[in-house]
C-alpha positions, 0 to 999 in steps of 0.5 A: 500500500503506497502511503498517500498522506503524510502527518506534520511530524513525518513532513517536517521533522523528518519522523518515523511514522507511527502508520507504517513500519520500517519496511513500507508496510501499513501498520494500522494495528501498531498506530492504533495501540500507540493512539489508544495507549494499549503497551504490549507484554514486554513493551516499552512504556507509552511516550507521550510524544508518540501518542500525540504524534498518533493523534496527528497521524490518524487525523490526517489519515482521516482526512486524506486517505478515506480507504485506509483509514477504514482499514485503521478504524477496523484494526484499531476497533479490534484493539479497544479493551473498554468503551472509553477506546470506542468513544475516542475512536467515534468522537474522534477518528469515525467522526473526522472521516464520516465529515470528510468522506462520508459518503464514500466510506459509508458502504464499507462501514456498512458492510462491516457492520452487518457481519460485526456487533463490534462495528456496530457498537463504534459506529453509535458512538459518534456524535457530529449529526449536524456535519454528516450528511443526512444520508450518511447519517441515516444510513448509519442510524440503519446500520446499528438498528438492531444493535449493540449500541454505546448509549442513546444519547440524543446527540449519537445515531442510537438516540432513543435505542435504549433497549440495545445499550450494552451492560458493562458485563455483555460490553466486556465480552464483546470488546473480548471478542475477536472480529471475524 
């Protein structure tokens, strides 16, 4: 995969990306830990620097390169261990690419969320209905239909889906879960 963006730290101050490895390979998995602060057995402890070099990066992924940043937002839903990893991705990276792309990631976020409850879960958590397209909005308010969902806010796709909130118990499994 040719990377076709590029974040400030990278352009500028000559950085090794945190998106991709040292062979030229897209690491999303890899941006994704570093993004959610998730350290590996036998890892090094999270540098602060990094981290907020990760949110550059997946900003400017979400921005520029709409089909990897699906693929990022898939790896990186398969790392989250608590809700609050799922409400940084839905306020933050899928509410940033819904805005930009919306309209052409919709498909494949919906295709994804038909196999997946997990995809199902991040896509109610995003906020942003007044800049989102209407039919992407609708799109995605069919998409987690028949759940699960974070919560029912008024302000996310789930509002007033109360029966499809998740407990915490039945959120723990499903963040256990891997995606197939």
């Amino acid at each position: 995969m040719e990377r076709t963006w590029s974040c400030f730290d990278c352009q500028f101050d000559s950085a090794e990306p945190l998106c991709f490895t040292e062979d030229g390979a897209f690491a999303p998995t890899r941006l994704a830990r570093v993004l959610l602060k998730i350290t590996m057995p036998g890892g090094a402890a999270e540098d602060r620097g990094d981290r907020m070099r990760a949110y550059d990066c997946v900003d400017e992924l979400m921005q520029a390169a709409p089909d990897e940043a699906v693929t990022f937002l898939l790896a990186a839903l398969e790392e989250c261990k608590t809700p609050d990893h799922v409400a940084l991705l839905g306020a933050g990276a899928l509410e940033t690419l819904l805005k930009a792309h919306g309209p052409r990631v919709i498909g494949a976020l919906e295709r994804a969320a038909e196999r997946q409850a997990k995809v199902r879960y991040l896509l109610s958590s995003t906020w942003g209905e007044p800049n989102i397209a209407p039919t992407v909005w609708r799109r995605i308010i069919a998409a987690i239909a028949c759940g699960p969902v974070m919560d029912a806010d008024p302000r996310t796709p789930a509002s007033g889906m109360v029966d499809k909130v998740l407990a915490a118990d039945a959120v723990a499994r499903l963040l256990t879960t891997p995606m197939t």
